[in-house]
N, C-alpha and C positions, 0 to 999 in steps of 0.2 A: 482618631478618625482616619489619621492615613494609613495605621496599620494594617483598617479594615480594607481598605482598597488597597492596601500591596497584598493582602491575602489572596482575596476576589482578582485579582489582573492576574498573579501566578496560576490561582487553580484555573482561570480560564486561558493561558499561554499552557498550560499541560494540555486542557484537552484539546485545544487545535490542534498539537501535534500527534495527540491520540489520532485524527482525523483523516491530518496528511499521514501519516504512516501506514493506516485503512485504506487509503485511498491507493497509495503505493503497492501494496499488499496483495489489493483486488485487481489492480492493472496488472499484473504476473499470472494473473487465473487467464487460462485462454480460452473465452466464449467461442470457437468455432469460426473467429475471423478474424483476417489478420491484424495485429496488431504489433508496431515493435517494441512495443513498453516490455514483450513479454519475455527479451534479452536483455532484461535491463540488469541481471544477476549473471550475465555469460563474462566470463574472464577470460582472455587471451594472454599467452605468455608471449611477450614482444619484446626482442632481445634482452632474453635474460630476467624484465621484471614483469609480472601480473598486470594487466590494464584492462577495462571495460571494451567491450565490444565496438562499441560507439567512437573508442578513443583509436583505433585502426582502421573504421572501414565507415561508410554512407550506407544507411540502412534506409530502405523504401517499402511500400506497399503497393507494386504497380497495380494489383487487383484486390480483392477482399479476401481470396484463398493464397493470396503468395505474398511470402516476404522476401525482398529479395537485398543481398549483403552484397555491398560492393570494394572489397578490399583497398587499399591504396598502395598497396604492393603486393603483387602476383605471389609470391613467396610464401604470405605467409593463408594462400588458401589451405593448406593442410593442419595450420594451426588453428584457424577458423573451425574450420570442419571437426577436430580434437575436441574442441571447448563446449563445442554444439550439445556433442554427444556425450558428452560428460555432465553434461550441464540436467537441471531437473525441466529442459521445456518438453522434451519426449517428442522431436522431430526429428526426423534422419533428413541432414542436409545431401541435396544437389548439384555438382558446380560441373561448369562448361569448360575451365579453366580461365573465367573470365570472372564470372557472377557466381558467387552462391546462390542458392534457390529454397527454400524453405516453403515446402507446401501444406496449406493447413487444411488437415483433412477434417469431415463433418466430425462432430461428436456424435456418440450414439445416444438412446435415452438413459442406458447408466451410465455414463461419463456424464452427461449433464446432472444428474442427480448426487454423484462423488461432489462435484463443482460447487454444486448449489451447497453441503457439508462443509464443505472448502472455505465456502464464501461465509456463509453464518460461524465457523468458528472462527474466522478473522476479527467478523464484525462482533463478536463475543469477546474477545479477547482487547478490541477497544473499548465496549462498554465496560469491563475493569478497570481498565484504565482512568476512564473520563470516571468512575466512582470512587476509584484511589484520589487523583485531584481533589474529588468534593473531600472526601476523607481528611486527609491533610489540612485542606483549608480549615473547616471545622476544627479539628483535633489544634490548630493554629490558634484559631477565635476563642478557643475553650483557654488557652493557656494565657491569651489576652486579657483574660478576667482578672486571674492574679495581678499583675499588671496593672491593677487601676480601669479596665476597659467595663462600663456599663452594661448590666446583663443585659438588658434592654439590646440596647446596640449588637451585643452579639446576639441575640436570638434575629433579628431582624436583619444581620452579616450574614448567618446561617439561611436563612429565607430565602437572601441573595444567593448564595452559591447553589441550592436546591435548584432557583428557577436558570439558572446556568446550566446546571446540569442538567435540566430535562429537555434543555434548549439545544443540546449535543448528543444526547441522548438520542433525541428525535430526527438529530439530522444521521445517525448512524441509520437510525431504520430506514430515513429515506436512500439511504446508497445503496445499503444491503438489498432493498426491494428494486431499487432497479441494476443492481448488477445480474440479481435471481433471474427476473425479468428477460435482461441479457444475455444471460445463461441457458436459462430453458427453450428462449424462438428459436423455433429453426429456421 
């Protein structure tokens, strides 16, 4: 019986992560406002070694079309500005010599629609995921039989991870429909 629940507790600790990773995934898509999750992939070179964006400068949203980057030394706004544009956000930074500026401009209807593509194969590429875990678990319970394990027990193991799965399943659709959601209002 407890193998059944170390099956069941690992496939459901995969697909949470399938979930946050989704989630992380989708906060990088930039719905048309600002958000700074959507630097969360910019790397700064800082004397010498690679570090996140975050980890040199205070990033804000003083309004819904602007992010604005506030370095913690003047110095390295050119390396700021470098990483920007190297980077896959597809914003050309602004700076006063003081602030960066990052302006986000509207989407148009086919950029929201790329977006919305963007977003479903994310969210596709969790729902493998979270079916790889049920897989595993299963393929787990099946080899449990050998083992001494009651067919019984694993058919009704199996039940359990099915209704697991449809339970993450269903919460991928509800992201994906409101990230689309997100994506599409102007």
């Amino acid at each position: 019986m407890a193998e059944i629940k170390e099956y069941l507790k690992a496939a459901e600790e995969k697909m949470e992560q399938s979930l946050l990773f989704l989630d992380d995934a989708l906060a990088r898509i930039r719905a048309g406002k600002a958000n700074v999750r959507i630097l969360d992939g910019v790397r700064v070179d800082y004397y010498g070694s690679v570090v996140p964006l975050s980890n040199v400068a205070t990033i804000t949203t003083p309004d819904a079309h602007t992010i604005a980057i506030q370095p913690w030394e003047k110095k390295l706004i050119p390396e700021i500005e470098k990483a920007i544009m190297a980077s896959e956000v597809g914003i050309t930074p602004e700076n006063n010599g003081e602030i960066i500026r990052l302006g986000i401009p509207p989407l148009t209807e086919e950029r929201r629609k790329t977006l919305v593509k963007q977003t479903r194969a994310e969210g596709e590429d969790a729902k493998i995921s979270i079916r790889n875990a049920r897989r595993d678990a299963i393929d787990g319970l099946k080899k449990e039989i050998k083992n001494g394990l009651a067919e019984d027990a694993e058919k009704d193991a199996e039940a359990e991870v099915q209704k697991i799965h449809d339970k993450f399943i269903k919460k991928v659709e509800d992201i994906l429909a409101a990230k689309e959601k997100e994506v599409m209002t102007v």
